[in-house]
C-alpha positions in Angstrom: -8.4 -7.6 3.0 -9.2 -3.9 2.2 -12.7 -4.2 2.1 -12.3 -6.5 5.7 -10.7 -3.5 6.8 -13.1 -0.7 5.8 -15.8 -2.7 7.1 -14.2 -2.7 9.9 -14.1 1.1 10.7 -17.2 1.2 9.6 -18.8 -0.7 12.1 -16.4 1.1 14.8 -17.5 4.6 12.9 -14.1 5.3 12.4 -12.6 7.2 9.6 -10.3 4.7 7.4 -7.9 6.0 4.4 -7.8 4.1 1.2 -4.4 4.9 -0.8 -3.4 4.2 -4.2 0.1 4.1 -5.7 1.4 3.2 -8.6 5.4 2.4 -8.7 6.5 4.6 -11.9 8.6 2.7 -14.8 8.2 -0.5 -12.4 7.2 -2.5 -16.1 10.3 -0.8 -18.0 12.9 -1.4 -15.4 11.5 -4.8 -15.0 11.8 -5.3 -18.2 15.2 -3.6 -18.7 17.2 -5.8 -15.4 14.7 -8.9 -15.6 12.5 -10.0 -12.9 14.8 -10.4 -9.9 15.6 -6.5 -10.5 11.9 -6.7 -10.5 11.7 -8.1 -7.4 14.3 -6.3 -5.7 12.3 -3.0 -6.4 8.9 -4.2 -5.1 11.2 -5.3 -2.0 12.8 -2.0 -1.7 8.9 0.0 -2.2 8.1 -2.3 0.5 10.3 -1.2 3.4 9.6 2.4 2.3 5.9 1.5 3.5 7.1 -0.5 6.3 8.6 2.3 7.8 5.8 5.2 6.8 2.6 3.4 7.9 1.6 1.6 11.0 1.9 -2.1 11.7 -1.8 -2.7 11.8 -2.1 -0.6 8.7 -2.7 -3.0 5.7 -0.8 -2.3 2.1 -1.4 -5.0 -0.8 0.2 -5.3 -4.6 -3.2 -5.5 -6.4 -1.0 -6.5 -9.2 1.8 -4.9 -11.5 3.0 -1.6 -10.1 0.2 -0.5 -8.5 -0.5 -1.1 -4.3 -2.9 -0.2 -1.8 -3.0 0.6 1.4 -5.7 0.7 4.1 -5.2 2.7 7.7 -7.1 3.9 10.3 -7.4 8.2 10.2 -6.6 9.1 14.0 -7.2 12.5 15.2 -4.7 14.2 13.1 -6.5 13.0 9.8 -9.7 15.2 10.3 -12.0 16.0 7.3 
C-alpha cells in the first residue's frame, strides 16, 4: 500500500511523507501480559494514529512493533 501511495504523489508531483515508528517494550509487555495485552496495546497505538493523521493517510504494522505510515505533505510540510 505504501509504495501504491508514493507512486501516487509522484505521478501528481506531490510531496508524500514516509514515517516509521517503532512501539517501545511492545515484545516485553507482550510477553509479560500475553497476547491479548498485546493486542490491546497495538489497539490503543492505533487510535492514537487515528486521531493524529488524516483519513486518507495510510499507517500499516509491517510486523512486530514497528508501523508505517504514508500521507500527503500539504502546504505546511515545505522542504
Amino acid at each position: 500500500m505504501a509504495e501504491r501511495e508514493l507512486l501516487a504523489a509522484w505521478r501528481r508531483q506531490r510531496r508524500s511523507l514516509l514515517l516509521y515508528a517503532d512501539l517501545d517494550y511492545l515484545t516485553r509487555d507482550n510477553d509479560s501480559f500475553g497476547h491479548d495485552g498485546g493486542d490491546r496495546m497495538l489497539v490503543d497505538a492505533a487510535q492514537v494514529l487515528k486521531g493524529v493523521f488524516r483519513s486518507g493517510d495510510v499507517a500499516a504494522r509491517l510486523g512486530g512493533d514497528e508501523l508505517a505510515i504514508t500521507t500527503a505533505a500539504n502546504s505546511c510540510c515545505s522542504a
